[in-house]
C-alpha positions as CSV (number, residue, x, y, z in Angstrom):
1,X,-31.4,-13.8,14.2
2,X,-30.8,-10.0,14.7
3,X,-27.6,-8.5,14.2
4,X,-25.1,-8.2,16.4
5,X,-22.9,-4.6,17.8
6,X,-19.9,-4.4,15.4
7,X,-16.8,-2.9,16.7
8,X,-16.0,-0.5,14.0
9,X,-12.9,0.9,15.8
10,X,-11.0,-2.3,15.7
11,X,-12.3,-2.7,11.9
12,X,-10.7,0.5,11.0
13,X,-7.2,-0.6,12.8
14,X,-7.5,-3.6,11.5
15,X,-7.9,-2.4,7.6
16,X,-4.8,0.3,8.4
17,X,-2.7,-2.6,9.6
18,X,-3.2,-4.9,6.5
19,X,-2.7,-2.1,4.2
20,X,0.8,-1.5,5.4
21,X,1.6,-5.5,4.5
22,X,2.7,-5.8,0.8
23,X,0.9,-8.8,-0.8
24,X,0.7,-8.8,-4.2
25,X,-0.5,-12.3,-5.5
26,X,2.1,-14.7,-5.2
27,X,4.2,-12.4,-2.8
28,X,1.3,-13.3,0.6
29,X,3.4,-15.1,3.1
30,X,4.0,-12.0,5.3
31,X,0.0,-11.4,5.8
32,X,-0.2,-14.8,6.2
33,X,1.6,-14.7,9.4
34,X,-0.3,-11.5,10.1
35,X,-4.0,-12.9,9.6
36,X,-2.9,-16.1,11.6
37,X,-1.3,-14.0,14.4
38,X,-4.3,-12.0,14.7
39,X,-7.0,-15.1,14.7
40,X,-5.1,-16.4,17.5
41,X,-5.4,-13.6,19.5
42,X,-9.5,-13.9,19.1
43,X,-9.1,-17.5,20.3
44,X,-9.3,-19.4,17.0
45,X,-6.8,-22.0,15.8
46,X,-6.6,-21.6,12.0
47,X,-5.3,-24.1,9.4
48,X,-2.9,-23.2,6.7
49,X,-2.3,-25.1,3.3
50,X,1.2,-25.7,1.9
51,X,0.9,-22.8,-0.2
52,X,-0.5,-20.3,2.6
53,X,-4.2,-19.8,2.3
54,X,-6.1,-19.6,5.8
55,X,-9.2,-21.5,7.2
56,X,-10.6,-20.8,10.9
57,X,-13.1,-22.8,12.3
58,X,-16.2,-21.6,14.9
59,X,-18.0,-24.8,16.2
60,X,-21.6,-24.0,15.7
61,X,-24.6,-25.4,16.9
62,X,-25.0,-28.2,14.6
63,X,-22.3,-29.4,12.0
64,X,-23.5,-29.6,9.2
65,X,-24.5,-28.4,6.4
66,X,-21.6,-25.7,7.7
67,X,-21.1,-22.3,5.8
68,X,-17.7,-20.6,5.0
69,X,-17.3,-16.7,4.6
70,X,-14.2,-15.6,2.1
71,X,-12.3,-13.0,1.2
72,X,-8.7,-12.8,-0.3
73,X,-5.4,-11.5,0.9
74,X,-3.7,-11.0,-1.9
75,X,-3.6,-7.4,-3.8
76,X,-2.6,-6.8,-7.4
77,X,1.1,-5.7,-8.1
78,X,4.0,-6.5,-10.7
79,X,6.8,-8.3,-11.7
80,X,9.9,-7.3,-13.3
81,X,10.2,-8.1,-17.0
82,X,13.3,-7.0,-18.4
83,X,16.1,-5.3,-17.1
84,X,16.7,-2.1,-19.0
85,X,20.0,-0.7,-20.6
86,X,19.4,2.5,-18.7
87,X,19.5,0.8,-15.5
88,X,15.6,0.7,-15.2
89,X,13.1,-2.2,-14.7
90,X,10.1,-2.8,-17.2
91,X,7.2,-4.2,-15.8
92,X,4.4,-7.2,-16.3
93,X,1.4,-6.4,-14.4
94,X,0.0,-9.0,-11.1
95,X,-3.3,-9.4,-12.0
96,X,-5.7,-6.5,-14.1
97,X,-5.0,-3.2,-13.8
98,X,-4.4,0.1,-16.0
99,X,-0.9,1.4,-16.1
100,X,-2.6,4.8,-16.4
101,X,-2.4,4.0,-12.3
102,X,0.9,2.5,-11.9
103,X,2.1,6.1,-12.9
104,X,4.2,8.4,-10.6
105,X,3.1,5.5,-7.8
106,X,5.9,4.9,-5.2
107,X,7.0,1.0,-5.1
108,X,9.1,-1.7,-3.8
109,X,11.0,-4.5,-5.0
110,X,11.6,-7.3,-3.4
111,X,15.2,-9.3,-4.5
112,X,16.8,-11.8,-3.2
113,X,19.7,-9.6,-2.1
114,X,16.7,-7.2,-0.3
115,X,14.5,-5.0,-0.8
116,X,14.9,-1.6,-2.8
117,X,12.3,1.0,-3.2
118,X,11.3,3.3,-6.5
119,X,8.7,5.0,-8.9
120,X,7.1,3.5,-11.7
121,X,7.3,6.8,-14.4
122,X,5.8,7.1,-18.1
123,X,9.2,6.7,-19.8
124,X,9.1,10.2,-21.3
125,X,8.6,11.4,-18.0
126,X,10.0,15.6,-18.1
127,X,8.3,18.1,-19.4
128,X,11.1,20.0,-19.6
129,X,12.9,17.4,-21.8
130,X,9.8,16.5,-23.9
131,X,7.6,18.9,-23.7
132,X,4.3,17.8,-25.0
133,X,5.1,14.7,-25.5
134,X,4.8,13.5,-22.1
135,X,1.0,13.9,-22.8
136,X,0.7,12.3,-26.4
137,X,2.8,9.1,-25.7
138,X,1.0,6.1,-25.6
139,X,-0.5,4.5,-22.2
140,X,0.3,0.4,-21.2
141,X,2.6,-1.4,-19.1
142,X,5.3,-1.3,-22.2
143,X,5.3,2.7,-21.3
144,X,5.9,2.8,-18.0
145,X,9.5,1.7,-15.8
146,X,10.6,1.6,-12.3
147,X,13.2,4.4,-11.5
148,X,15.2,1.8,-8.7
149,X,16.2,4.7,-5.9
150,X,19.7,3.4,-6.0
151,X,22.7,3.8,-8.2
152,X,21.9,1.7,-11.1
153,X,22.7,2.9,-14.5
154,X,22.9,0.0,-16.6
155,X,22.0,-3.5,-16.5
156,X,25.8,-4.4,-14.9
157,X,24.9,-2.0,-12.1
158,X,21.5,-4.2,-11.6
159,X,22.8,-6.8,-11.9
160,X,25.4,-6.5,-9.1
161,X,22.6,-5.0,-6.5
162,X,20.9,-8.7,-7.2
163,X,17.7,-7.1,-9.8
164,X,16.6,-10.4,-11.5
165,X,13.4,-10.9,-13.9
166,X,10.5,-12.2,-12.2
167,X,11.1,-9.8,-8.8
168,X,7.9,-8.8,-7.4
169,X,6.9,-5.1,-7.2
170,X,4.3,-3.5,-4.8
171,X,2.7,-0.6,-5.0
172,X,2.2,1.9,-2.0
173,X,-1.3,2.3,-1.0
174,X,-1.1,5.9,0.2
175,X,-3.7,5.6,2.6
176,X,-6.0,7.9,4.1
177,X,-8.3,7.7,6.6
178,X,-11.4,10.7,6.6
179,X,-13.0,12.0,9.6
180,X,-16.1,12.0,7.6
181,X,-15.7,8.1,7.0
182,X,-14.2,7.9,3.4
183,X,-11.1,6.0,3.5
184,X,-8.8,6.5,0.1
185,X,-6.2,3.9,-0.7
186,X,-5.1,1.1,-3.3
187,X,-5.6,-2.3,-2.3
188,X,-8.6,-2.1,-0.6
189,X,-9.9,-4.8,-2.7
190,X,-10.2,-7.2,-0.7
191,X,-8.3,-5.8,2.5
192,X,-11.5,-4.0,3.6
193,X,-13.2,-7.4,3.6
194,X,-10.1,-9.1,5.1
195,X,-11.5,-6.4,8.1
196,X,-14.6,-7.4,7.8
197,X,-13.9,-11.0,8.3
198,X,-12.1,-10.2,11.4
199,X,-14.8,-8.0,12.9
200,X,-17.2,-10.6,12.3
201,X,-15.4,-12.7,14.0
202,X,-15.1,-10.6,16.9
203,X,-18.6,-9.5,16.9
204,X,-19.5,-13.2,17.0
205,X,-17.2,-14.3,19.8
206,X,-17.4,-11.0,22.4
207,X,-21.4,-11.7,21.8
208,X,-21.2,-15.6,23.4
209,X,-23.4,-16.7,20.5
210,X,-23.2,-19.9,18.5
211,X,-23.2,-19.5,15.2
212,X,-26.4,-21.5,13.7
213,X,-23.9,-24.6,11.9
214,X,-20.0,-25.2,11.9
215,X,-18.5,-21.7,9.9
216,X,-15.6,-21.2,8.2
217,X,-13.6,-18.1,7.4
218,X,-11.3,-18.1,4.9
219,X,-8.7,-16.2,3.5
220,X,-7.5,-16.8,-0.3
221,X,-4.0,-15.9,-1.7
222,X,-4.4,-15.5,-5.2
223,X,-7.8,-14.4,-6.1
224,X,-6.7,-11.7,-8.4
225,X,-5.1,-13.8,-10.6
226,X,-8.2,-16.0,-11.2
227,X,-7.4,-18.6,-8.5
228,X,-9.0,-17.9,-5.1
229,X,-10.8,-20.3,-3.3
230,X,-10.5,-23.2,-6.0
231,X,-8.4,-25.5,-3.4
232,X,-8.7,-23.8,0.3
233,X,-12.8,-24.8,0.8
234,X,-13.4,-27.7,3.2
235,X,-15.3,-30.4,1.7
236,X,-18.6,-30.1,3.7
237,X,-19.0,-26.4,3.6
238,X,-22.8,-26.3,1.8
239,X,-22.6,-22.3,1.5
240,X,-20.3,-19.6,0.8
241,X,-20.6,-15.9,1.0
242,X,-17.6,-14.2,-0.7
243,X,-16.8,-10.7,0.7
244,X,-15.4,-8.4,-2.1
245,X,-15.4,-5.1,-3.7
246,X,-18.6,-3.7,-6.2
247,X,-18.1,-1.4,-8.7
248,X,-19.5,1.7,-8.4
249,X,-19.9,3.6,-12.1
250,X,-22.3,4.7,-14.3
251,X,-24.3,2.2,-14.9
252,X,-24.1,0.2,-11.6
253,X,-26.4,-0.1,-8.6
254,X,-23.4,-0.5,-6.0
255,X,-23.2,2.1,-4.1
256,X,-20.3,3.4,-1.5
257,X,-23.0,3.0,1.3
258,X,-25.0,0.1,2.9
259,X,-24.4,-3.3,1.8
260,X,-24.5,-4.3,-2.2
261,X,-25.9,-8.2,-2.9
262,X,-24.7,-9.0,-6.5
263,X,-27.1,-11.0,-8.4
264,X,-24.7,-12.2,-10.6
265,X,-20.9,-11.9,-12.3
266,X,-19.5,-12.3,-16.0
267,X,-19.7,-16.2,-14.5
268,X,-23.6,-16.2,-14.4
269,X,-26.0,-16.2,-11.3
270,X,-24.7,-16.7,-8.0
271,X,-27.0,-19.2,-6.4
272,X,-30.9,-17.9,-5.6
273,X,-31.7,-19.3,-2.2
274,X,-28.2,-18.0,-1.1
275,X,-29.1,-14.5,-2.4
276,X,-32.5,-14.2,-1.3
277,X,-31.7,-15.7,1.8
278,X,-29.1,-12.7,2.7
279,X,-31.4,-10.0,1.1
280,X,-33.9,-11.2,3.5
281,X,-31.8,-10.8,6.0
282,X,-30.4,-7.0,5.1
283,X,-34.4,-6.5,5.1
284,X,-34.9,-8.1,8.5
285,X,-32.1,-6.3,10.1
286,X,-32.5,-3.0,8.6
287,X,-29.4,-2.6,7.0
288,X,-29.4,-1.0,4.0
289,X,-28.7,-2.7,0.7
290,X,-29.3,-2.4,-3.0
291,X,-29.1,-5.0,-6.0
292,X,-26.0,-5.1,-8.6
293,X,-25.0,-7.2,-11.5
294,X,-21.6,-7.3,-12.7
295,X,-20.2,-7.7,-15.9
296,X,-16.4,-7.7,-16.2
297,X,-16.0,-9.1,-12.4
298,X,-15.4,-12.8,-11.0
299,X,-14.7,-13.7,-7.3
300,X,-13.7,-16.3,-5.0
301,X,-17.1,-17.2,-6.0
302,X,-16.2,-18.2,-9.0
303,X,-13.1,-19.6,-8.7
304,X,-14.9,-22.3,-6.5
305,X,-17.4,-23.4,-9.0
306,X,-15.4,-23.8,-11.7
307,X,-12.9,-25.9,-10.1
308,X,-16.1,-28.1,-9.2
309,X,-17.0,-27.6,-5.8
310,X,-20.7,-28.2,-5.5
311,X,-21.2,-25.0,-2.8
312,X,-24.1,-22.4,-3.1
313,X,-22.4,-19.3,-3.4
314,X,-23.0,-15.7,-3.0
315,X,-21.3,-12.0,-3.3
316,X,-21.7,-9.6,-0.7
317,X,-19.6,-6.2,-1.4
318,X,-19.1,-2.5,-0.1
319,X,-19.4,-0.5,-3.1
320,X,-15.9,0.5,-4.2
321,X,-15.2,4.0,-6.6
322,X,-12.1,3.5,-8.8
323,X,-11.8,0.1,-8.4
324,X,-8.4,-1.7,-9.3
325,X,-7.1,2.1,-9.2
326,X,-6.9,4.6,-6.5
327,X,-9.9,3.3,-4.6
328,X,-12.8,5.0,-2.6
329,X,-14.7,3.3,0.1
330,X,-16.8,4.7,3.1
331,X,-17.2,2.9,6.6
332,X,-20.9,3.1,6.6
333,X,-20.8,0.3,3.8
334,X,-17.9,-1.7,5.7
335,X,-19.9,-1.6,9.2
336,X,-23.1,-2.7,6.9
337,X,-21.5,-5.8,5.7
338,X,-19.9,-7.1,9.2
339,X,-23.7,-6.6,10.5
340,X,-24.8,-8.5,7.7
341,X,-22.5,-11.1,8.4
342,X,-23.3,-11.9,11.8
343,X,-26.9,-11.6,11.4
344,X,-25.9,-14.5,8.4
345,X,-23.5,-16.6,10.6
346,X,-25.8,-16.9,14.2
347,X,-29.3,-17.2,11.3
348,X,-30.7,-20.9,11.2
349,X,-30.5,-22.9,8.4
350,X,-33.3,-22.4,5.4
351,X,-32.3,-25.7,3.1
352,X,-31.4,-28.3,5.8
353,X,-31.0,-31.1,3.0
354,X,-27.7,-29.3,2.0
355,X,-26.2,-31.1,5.1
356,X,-25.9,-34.3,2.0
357,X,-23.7,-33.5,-0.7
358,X,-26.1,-36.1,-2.6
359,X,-29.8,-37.4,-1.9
360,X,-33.3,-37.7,-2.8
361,X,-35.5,-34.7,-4.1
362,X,-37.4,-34.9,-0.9
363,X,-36.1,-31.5,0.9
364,X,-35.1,-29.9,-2.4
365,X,-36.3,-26.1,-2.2
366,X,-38.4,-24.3,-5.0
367,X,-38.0,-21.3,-6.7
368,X,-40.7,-19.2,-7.0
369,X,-42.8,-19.8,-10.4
370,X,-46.2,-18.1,-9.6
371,X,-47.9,-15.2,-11.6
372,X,-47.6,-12.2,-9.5
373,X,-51.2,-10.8,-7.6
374,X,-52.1,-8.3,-10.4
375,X,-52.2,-4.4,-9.4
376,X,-55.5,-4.2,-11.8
377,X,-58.3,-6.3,-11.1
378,X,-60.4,-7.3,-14.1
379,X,-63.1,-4.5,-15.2
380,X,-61.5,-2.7,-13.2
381,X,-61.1,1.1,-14.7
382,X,-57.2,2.5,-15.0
383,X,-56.6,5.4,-12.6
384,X,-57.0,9.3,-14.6
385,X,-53.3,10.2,-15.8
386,X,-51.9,13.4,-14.6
C-alpha cells in the first residue's frame, strides 16, 4: 500500500505543544489529558489505565491479528534528594542522564504547596569565588544543586515554602525550531514520536482509508525508567512497531535524515519478519532508510517482551544527535517515519497465522537459509585489479 500525504505542519505544532508539558516519568498526568484531548478531536475514543497510559483504537478491515504503534510520553527529569543546609536541593536523576547536562539548565519543582522554579548549578559555581576550580571539580548528580528562585536559605526556609524529598524536578527544553528544518530541544525523546503518532493518525483518517487489521496507538508513561509498554498492550495485538529515538555517533548508522530500522538493542534482535517487513516497505515507498544496531538502548520494545507478551516487535527511529542531552533532530527524518507508518498501518498482512496466539506449524513463516547466487561463476576468471 503506498504511503499516504503527511501533514508536516500540524506535526511540527504538535511536537512544540508537547514540549511545553512537563512529564518527567512519574510526573505524566498533565499530557495525559493533553494526548487524550487531542485524539478526541481526530475522532478517536481512547482508553486510559488506572495509572494513565493511553490506547486508541482504528477499526481496520479485519480484526485480527491487529498491530499497535508505541511511543512514550514520559521525558527524563529529577527528584529531590536531600534538602540542603544552604537552603538548596540536591538531586537523584528520573531515568539515565549525565549531570554534565543538568548544568546551568533552568527547572521546576513541583510541591505540594506549588510550583517554584530554579537552576540546577555545579556547586562551585563562580569563577570569581573559585577560580579554577569551577573546571577541576568533579562531574555527577552529587555535584550539582537546584538554586530554588525564592527566599530559601536554610532547610527551615524550605521547609516552610512546602520543599519535601521526593518532589519532582523538570528540566526546560529550550526549544528551537530552524527554518532549515533542525529542531533543537531536550526531551525530544520520545515527544517527536508522540508527533508522529498523531500525524499518523491524521494522515490515516483525512485519507478515508482502512487500516489493513484493527490498530492500536499507544502512548507509555514510564518508558525511561525501564517500564514502558510492559502492562498498556492489548492482548490480541500480534505486532508492535515502537517509535523512538536512534543514536546518532561515531560508530552508528542512524542518521538525522530518512527513517532508521534498528536491527536490534542491548535486549537482542527485534523480530525478523517485522523488520524486513518495514524495510520492505521504506523500499517500496521510497523513503529513505538506513540499518542500525544499538548497544546501550532498550525500548518499549523491550519492556514488552520481557514482561512476556508474545508480540513481534520492531524499532523504527529518527536519528537523534546528543541524545539524553541537548538533542538534535531534523523534520526530514520525522516526516519519513509518519510516511512509513501509514504505508505500515493501511499494508496487508504478511503472517496471517499470527491472528492465533497458539496453533499448528502450518502457516509458520521461514527465514531465509539459502546460499546466496554467487558473483563468480565457477572457472570463471577474477576481473584485472586496478
Amino acid at each position: 500500500m503506498p504511503r499516504l500525504d503527511v501533514d508536516i505542519d500540524y506535526l511540527g505544532d504538535q511536537l512544540k505543544a508537547l514540549l511545553k508539558i512537563p512529564s518527567p516519568s512519574g510526573f505524566t498526568d498533565t499530557i495525559t489529558h493533553a494526548v487524550v484531548d487531542e485524539l478526541q478531536r481526530l475522532g478517536v475514543e481512547p482508553e486510559v489505565t488506572r495509572r494513565g497510559a493511553i490506547r486508541a483504537r482504528l477499526k481496520g478491515r479485519a480484526k485480527d491479528p491487529s498491530r499497535a504503534l508505541i511511543a512514550h510520553l514520559d521525558t527524563l527529569g529529577a527528584q529531590v534528594k536531600y534538602l540542603k543546609p544552604n537552603g538548596r536541593l540536591e538531586l537523584v536523576p528520573i531515568g539515565s542522564w549525565s549531570a554534565r547536562f543538568a548544568e546551568g539548565a533552568r527547572c521546576t519543582i513541583f510541591t505540594e504547596a506549588g510550583a517554584y522554579r530554579g537552576s540546577i548549578l555545579p556547586l562551585k559555581a563562580s569563577g570569581h569565588t573559585y577560580a579554577d576550580e569551577i573546571d577541576t571539580q568533579p562531574t555527577g548528580w552529587p555535584y550539582v544543586e537546584v538554586r530554588v528562585d525564592a527566599l530559601v536559605r536554610d532547610v527551615p526556609d524550605l521547609n516552610r515554602l512546602g520543599f519535601h524529598v521526593g518532589d519532582v524536578v523538570a528540566i526546560d527544553p529550550e526549544t528551537e525550531f530552524l527554518e532549515n528544518g533542525f529542531i533543537v530541544s531536550r526531551h525530544l525523546d520520545d515527544k517527536a514520536g508522540v508527533a508522529i503518532l498523531l500525524a499518523t493518525l491524521k494522515a490515516v483518517i483525512d485519507s478515508g482509508k482502512k487500516p489493513a487489521v484493527d490498530t492500536w496507538w499507544i502512548f507509555s508513561i514510564a518508558e525511561e525508567v525501564g517500564v514502558g509498554a510492559s502492562a498498556v498492550l492489548p492482548h490480541d495485538v500480534a505486532a508492535m512497531v515502537t517509535i523512538d529515538n536512534g543514536t546518532t555517533a561515531p560508530g552508528q548508522a542512524s542518521d538525522e535524515f530518512g527513517v532508521t530500522i534498528a536491527m536490534a538493542d542491548q535486549t537482542g534482535p527485534f523480530d525478523y519478519h517485522l523488520t524486513h517487513e518495514l524495510i520492505r516497505l521504506a523500499r517500496d515507498n521510497d523513503i529513505r532508510h538506513q540499518r542500525d544496531v544499538f548497544r546501550y538502548y532498550r525500548s518499549d520494545s523491550a519492556s514488552a517482551i520481557e514482561a512476556g507478551v508474545d508480540v513481534r516487535t520492531a524499532l523504527v527511529t529518527f536519528g537523534i544527535d546528543a541524545s539524553h542531552g541537548y538533542e538534535r533532530i531534523h523534520m526530514h527524518a520525522l516526516r519519513s517515519l509518519a510516511e512509513l507508518m501509514t504505508a505500515y498501518v493501511t499494508s496487508a498482512i504478511d503472517i496471517k497465522r499470527d491472528a492465533k496466539a497458539v496453533g499448528s506449524i502450518e502457516g509458520f513463516p521461514h527465514q531465509p537459509i539459502e546460499p546466496a547466487e554467487p558473483d563468480i561463476e565457477p572457472g570463471e576468471q577474477l576481473p584485472a585489479e586496478g
